[in-house]
C-alpha positions in Angstrom: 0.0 0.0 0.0 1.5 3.3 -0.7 2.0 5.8 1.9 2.5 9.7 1.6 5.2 11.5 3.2 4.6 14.7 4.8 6.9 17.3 5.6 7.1 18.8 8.9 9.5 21.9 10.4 9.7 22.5 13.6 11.0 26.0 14.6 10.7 25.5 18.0 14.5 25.6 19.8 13.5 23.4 22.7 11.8 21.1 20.6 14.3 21.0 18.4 17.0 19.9 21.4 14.9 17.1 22.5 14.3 15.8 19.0 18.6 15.7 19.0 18.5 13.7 22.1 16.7 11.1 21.0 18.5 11.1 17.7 21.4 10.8 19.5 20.9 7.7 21.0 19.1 6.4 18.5 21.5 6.5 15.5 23.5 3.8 16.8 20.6 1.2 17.7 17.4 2.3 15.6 17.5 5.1 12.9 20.0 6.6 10.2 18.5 10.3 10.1 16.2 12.5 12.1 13.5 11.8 9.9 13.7 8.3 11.7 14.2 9.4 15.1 11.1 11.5 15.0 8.5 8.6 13.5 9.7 6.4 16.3 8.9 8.5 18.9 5.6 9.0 17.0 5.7 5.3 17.0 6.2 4.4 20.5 3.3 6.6 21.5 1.3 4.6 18.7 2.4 1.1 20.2 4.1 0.0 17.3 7.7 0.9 18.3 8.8 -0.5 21.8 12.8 0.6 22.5 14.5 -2.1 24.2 15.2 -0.6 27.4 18.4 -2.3 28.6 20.0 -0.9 24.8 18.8 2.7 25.6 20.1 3.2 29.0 23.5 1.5 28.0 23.4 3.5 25.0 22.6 6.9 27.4 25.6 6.4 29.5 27.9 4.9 26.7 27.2 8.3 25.0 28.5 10.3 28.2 31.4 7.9 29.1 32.6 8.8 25.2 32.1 12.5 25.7 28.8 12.8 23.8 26.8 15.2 26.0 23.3 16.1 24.4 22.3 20.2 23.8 19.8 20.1 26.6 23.2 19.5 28.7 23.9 23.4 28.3 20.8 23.9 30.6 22.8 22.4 33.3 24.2 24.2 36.1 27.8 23.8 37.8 28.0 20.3 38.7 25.3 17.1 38.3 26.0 14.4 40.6 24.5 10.6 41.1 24.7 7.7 42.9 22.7 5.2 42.4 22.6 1.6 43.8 19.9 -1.2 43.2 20.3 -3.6 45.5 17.7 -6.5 45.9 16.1 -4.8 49.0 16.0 -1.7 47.1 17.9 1.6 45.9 20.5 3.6 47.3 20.7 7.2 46.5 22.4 9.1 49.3 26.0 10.5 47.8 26.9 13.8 50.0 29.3 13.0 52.7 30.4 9.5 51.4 33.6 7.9 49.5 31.2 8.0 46.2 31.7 11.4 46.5 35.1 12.0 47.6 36.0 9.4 44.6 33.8 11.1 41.9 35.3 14.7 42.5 39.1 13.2 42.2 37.8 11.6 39.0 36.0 14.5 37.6 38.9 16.7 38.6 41.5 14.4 36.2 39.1 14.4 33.5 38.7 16.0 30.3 36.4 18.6 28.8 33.9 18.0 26.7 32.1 20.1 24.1 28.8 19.9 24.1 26.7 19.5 21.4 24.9 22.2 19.5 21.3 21.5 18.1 20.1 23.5 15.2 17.8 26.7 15.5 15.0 24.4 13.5 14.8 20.9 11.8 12.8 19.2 8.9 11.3 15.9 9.1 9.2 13.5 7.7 6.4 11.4 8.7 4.3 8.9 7.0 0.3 8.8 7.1 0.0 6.8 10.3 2.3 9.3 12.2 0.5 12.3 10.8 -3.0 11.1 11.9 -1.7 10.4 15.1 -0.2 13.9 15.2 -3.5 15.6 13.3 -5.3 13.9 16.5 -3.4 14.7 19.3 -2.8 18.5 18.3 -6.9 18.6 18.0 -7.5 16.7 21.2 -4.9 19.1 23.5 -5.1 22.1 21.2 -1.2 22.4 20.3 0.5 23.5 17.2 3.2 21.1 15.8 6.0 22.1 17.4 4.3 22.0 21.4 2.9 18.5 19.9 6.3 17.3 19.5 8.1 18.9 22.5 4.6 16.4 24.5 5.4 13.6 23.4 9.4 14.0 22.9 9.4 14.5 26.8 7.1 11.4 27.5 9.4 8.8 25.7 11.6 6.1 27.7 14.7 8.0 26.1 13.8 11.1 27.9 12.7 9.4 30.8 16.1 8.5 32.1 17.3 11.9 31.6 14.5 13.3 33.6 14.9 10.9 36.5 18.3 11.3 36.8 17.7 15.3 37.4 15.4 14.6 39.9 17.7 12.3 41.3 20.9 14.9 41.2 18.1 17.1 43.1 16.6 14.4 45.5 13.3 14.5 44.2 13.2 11.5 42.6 10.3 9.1 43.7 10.4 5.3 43.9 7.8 4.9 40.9 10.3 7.2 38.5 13.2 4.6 39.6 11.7 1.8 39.4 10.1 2.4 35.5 13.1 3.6 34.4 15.9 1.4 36.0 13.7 -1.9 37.1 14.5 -3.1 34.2 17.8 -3.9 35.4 19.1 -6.7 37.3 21.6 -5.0 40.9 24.1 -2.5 39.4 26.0 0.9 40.6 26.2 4.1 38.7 28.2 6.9 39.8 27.5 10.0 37.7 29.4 13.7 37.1 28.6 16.3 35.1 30.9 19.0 35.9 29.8 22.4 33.5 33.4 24.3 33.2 31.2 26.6 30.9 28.3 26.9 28.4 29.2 24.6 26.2 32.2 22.6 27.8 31.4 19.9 30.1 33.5 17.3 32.5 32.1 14.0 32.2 32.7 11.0 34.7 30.6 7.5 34.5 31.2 4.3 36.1 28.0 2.2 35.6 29.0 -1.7 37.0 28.6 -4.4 35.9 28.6 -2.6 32.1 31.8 -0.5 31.9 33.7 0.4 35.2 36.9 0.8 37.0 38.7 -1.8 39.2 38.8 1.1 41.4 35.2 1.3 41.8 34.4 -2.3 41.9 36.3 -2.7 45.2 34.4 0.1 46.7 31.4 -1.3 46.0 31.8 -4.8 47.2 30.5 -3.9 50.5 27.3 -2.1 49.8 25.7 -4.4 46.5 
């Protein structure tokens, strides 16, 4: 059956940044082109797309560890710090006033800068005619333009779910439900996080994130708490 393309720009800047993020850790698992990124979130809202969620957080914190910081990054403020321990009794979150902390300043202090990436002012993409009547419908049923459409349901992906938790997380607000959907998919692990801003668009980045990629360092400080 054939299906129509239609061309969509979105102007808005935000919308625009969170459309990179996704891209970003999408090109390496899912899509070639922004075109792609932005059916698939379309998609996931629709059902018909369902992101492995063990390949996106890797893919999240792979993307840090190699110094690829998304745009909405720049928003960030002096320094963005996490612990996080799931343990089989439950999580572990505290990081002020402990050797996670002590350890992750050291670290961050010894580590390079990073630029970080720029999104464009707008982008063009393309949908097919399943997207578009999704989109047609859920612009009429919340009253949006195409742009705040986008920006909805770019912010209510899993992608962008694990970037929002681990803000509310760096500000201990974080509740148990957020956790648990975004990181109950995993089996016990440790992540120790740093996001040291230097300035607008240079960033320190420090990740150790065991059992996936981590120091020998780390491991040992971790054998008495998971």
């Amino acid at each position: 059956m054939q299906t129509n393309i239609h061309a969509i720009i979105l102007n808005d800047k935000e919308t625009v940044k969170l459309l990179q993020y996704h891209h970003l850790l999408y090109k390496n698992l899912y899509s070639n082109n922004f075109s792609e990124t932005a059916r698939l979130v379309i998609d996931e809202h629709l059902g018909s797309f369902k992101p492995n969620k063990v390949q996106i957080i890797l893919q999240f914190f792979r993307n840090l560890k190699n110094g690829i910081i998304p745009a909405i990054a720049r928003d960030l403020q002096g320094l963005t710090a996490i612990l996080l321990i799931k343990k089989d009794e439950g999580y572990m979150t505290k990081l002020k006033k402990t050797k996670f902390a002590d350890y992750l300043i050291a670290k961050l202090q010894d580590s390079q800068a990073f630029t970080i990436t720029r999104s464009d002012e707008n982008k063009k993409v393309t949908i097919f005619d399943d997207e578009k009547e999704f989109l047609d419908e859920f612009k009429e049923k919340h009253g949006l333009d195409n742009d705040q459409a986008f920006y909805e349901l770019l912010s209510t992906t899993f992608a962008f779910s694990i970037w929002r938790t681990l803000i509310n997380l760096s500000k201990e607000r974080v509740t148990m439900t957020e956790l648990n959907e975004c990181f109950g998919v995993l089996q016990q692990f440790a992540l120790l996080l740093g996001i040291l801003k230097v300035s607008q668009c240079k960033a320190k980045v420090y990740v150790e994130f065991f059992p996936y990629f981590f120091k020998n360092e780390f491991m040992e400080m971790i054998e008495d708490v998971i």
